[in-house]
Backbone as CSV, one residue per row, in Angstrom:
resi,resn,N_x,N_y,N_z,CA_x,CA_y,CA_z,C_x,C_y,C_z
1,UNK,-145.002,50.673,-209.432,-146.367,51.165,-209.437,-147.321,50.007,-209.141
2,UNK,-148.337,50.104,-208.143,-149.436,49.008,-207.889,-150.396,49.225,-208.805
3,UNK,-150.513,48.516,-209.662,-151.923,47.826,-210.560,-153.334,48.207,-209.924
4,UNK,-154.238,48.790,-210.123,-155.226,49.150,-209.589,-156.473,48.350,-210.258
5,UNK,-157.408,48.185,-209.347,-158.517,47.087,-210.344,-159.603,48.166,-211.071
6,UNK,-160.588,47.473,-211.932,-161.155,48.525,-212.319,-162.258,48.732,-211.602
7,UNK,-162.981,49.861,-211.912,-164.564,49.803,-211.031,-165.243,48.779,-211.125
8,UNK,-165.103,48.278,-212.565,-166.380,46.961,-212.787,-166.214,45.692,-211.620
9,UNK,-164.745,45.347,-211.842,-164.404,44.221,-211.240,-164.525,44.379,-209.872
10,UNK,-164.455,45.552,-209.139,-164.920,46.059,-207.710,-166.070,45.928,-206.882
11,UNK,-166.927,46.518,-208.089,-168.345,46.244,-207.887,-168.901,44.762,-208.003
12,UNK,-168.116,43.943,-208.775,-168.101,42.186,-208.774,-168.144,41.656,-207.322
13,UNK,-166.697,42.147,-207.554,-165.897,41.664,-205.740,-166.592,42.042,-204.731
14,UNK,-167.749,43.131,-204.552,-168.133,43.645,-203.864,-169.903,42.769,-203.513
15,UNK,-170.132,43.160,-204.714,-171.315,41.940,-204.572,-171.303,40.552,-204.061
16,UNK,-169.965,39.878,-204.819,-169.831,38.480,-203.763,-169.245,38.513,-202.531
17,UNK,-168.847,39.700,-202.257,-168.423,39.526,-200.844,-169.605,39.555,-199.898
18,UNK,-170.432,40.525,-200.087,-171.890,40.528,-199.758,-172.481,39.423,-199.539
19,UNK,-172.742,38.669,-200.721,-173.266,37.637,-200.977,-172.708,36.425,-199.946
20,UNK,-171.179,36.657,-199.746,-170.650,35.281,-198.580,-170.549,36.179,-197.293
21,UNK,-171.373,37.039,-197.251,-171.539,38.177,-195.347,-172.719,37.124,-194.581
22,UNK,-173.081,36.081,-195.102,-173.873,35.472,-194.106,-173.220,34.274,-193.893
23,UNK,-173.456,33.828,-192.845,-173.451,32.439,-192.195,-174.007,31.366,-193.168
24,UNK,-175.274,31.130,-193.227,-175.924,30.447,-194.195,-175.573,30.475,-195.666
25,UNK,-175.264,31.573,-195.986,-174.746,31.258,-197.112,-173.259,30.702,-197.584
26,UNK,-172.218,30.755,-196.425,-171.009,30.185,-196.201,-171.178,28.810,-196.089
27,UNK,-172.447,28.151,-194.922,-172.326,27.250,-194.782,-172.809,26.300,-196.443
28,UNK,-173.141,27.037,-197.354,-173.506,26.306,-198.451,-172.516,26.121,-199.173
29,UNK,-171.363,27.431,-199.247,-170.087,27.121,-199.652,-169.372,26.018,-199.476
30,UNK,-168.932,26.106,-197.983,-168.641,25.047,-197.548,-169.099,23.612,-197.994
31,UNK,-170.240,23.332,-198.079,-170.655,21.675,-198.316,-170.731,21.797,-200.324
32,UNK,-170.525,23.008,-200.884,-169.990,22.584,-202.259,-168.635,22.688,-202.325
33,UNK,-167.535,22.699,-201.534,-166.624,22.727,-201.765,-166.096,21.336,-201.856
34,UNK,-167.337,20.626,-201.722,-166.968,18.799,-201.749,-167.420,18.217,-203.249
35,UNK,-167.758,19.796,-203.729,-168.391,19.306,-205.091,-169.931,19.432,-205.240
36,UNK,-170.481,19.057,-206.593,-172.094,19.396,-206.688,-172.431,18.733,-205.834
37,UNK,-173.624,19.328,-205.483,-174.865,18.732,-204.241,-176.255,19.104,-205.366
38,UNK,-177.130,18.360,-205.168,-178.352,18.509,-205.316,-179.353,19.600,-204.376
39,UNK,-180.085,20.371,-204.651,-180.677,21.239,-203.698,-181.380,20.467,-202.323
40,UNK,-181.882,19.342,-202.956,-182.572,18.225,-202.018,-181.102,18.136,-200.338
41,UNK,-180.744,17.949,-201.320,-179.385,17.176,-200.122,-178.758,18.555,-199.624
42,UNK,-178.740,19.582,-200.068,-178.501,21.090,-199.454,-179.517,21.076,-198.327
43,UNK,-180.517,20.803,-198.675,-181.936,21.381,-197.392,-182.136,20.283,-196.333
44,UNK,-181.583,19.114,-196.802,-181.239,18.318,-195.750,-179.800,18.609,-194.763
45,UNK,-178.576,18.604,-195.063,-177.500,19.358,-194.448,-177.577,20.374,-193.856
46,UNK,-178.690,21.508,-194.252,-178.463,22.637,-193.329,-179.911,22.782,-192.576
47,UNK,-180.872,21.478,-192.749,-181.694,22.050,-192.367,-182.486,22.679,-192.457
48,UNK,-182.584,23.750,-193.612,-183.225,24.971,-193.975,-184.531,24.461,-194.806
49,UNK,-185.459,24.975,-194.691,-186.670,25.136,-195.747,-186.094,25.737,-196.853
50,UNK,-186.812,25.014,-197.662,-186.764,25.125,-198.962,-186.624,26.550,-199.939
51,UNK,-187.571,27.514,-199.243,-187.901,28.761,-199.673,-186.748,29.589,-199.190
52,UNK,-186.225,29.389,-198.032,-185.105,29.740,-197.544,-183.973,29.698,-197.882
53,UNK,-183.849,27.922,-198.095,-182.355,27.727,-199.267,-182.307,28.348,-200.398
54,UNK,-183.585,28.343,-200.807,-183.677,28.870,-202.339,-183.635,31.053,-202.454
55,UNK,-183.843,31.232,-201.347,-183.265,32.623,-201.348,-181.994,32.953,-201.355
56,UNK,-180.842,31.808,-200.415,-179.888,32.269,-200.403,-178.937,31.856,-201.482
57,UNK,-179.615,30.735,-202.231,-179.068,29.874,-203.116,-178.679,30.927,-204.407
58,UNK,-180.304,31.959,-204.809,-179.846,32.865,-205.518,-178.980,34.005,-205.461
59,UNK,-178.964,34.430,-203.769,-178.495,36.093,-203.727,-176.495,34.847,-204.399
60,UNK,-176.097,33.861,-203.823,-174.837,33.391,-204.644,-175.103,33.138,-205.779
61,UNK,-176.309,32.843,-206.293,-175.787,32.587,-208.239,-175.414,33.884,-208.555
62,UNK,-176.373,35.279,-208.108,-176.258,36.285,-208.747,-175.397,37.314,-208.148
63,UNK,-174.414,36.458,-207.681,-172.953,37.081,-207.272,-171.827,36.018,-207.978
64,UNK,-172.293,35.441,-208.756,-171.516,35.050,-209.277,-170.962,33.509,-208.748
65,UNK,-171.159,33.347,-207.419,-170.460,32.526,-206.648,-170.533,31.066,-206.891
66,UNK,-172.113,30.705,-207.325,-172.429,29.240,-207.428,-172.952,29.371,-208.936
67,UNK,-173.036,28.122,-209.391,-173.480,27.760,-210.914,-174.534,26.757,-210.572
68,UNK,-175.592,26.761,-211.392,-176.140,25.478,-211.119,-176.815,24.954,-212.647
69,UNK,-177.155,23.851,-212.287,-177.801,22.820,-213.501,-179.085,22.027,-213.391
70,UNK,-180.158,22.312,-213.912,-181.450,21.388,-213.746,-181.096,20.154,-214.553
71,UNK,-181.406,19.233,-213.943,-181.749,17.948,-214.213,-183.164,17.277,-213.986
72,UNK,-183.895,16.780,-214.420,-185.727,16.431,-214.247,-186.278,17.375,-213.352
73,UNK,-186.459,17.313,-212.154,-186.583,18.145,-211.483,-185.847,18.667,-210.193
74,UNK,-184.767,18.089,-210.044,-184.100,18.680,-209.243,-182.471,19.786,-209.988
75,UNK,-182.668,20.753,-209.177,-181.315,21.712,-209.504,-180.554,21.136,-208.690
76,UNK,-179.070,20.632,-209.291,-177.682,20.833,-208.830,-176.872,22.175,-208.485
77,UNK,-176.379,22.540,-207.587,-175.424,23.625,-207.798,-173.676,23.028,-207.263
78,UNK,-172.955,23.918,-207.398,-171.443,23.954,-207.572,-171.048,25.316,-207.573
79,UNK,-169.597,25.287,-207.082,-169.316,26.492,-206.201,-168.583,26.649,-208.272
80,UNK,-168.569,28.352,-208.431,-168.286,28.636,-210.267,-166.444,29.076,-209.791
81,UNK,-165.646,28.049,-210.146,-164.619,28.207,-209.939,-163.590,29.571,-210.575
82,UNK,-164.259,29.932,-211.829,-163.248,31.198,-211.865,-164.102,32.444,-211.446
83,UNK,-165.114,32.483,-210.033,-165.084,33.248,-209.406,-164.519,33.175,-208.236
84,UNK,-164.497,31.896,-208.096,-163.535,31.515,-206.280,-162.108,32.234,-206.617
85,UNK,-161.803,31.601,-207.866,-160.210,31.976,-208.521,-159.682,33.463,-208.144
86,UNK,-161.183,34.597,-208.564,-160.976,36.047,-208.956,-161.229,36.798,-207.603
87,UNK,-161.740,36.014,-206.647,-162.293,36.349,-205.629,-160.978,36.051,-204.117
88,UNK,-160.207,34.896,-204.540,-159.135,34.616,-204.021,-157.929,35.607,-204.238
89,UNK,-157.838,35.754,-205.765,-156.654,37.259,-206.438,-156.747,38.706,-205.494
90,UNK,-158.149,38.606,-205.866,-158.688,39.853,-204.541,-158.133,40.255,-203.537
91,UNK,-158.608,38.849,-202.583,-158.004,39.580,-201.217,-156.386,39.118,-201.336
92,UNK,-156.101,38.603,-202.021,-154.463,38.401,-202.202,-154.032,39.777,-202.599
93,UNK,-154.475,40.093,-203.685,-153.818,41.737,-204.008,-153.569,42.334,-202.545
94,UNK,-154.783,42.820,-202.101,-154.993,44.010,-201.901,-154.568,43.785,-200.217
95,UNK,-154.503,42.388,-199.777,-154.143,42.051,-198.533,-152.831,40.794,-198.176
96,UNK,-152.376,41.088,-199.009,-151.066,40.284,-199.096,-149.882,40.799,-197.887
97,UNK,-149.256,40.003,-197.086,-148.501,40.690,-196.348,-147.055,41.717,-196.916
98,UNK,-146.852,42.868,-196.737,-145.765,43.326,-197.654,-146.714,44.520,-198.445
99,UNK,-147.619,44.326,-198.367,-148.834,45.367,-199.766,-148.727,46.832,-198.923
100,UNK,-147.862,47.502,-199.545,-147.626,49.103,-199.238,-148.794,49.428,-198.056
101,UNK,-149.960,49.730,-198.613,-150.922,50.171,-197.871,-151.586,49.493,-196.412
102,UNK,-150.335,48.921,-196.499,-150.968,47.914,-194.871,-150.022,48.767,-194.415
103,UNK,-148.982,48.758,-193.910,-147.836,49.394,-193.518,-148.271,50.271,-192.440
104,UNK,-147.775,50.104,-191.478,-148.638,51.267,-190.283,-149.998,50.877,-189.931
105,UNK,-151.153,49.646,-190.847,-152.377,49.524,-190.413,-152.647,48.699,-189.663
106,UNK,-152.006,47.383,-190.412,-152.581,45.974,-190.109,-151.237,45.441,-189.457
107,UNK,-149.842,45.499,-190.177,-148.831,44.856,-189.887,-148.114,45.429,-188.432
């Protein structure tokens, strides 16, 4: 029998997937995957205005994706590792090669 997830955790998965459907917001992934960055040094790397970073900066906190930390006045963020973790399980479940429901789709 396959394990089925629940609605809650769906609607999780679903929001951060959303949340990494842009470019810009991948590319922020990407440069925390080297570890915390300061927002300063985010808006320098991509370029982006401020108001801009800081839109996309939230639609990922409030998917769960990034964590961040004030210090005087600048915010740090960091990619929140046991959502990368839960978010990785994900498409492993449900897209693993061998997973019944591919059978005839993908494979």
């Amino acid at each position: 029998m396959i394990a089925r997830a629940a609605t809650g955790d769906l609607e999780r998965s679903a929001r951060a997937f959303h949340a990494l459907s842009d470019v810009t917001r991948l590319r922020i992934v990407d440069l925390l995957r080297g570890g915390e960055r300061c927002v300063c040094d985010l808006t320098g790397a991509l370029g982006a205005g401020q108001s801009r970073l800081s839109f996309h900066l939230r639609i990922l906190k409030e998917a769960g994706v990034v964590l961040d930390r004030k210090q005087g006045r600048w915010v740090y963020y960091r990619l929140n590792p046991d959502q990368v973790d839960r978010l990785a399980g994900a498409l492993n479940a449900c897209c693993a090669p061998g997973t019944p429901w591919l059978k005839g789709c993908c494979q």
